[in-house]
C-alpha positions in Angstrom: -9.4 -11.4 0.3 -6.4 -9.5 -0.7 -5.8 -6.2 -1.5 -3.7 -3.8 -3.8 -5.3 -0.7 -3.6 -4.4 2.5 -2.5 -6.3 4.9 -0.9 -4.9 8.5 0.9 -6.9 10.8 3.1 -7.2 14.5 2.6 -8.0 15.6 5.3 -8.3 19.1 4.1 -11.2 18.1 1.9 -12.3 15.5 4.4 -12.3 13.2 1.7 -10.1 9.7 0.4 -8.9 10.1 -3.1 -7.8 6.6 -5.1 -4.3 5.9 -6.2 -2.8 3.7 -8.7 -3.2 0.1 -7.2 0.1 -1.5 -5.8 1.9 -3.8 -8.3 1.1 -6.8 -6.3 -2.5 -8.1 -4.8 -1.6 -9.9 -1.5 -2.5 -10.3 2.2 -2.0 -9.3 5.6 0.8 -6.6 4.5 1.7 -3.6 6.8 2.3 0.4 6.3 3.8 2.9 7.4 4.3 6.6 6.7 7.8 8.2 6.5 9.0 11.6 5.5 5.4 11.8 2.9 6.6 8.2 1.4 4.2 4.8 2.1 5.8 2.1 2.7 4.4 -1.7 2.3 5.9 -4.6 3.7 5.9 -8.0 3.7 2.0 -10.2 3.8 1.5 -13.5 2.1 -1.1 -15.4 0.4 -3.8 -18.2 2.2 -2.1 -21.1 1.0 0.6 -19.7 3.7 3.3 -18.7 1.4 5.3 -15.2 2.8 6.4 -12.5 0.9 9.6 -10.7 1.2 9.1 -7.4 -0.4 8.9 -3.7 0.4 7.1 -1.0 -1.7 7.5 2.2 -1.4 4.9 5.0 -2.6 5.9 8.7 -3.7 2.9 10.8 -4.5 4.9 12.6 -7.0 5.8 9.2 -8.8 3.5 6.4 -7.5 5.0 2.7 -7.0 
């Protein structure tokens, strides 16, 4: 199953809080963290097609 949602911890409040979903539902993506930005890169779907895109998440703006 895919996935497009977002999710960040706080752990202040020890608690996840939900974000606006990304604009695409696909698989086997990766993230990373940079400078308070998420990043999203790349997955694919299970018929084996590869995506080239990168996302990029700004709390104070979203996708």
């Amino acid at each position: 199953m895919g996935v497009d949602s977002l999710e960040i911890y706080d752990a202040a409040a020890d608690r996840w809080i939900a974000k606006p979903p990304m604009p695409r539902n696909n698989w086997e993506q990766v993230a990373a963290e940079v400078d308070g930005r998420i990043y999203v890169i790349g997955g694919g779907f299970p018929a084996g097609s590869v995506l080239d895109v990168l996302y990029q998440y700004t709390p104070s703006a979203d996708w």
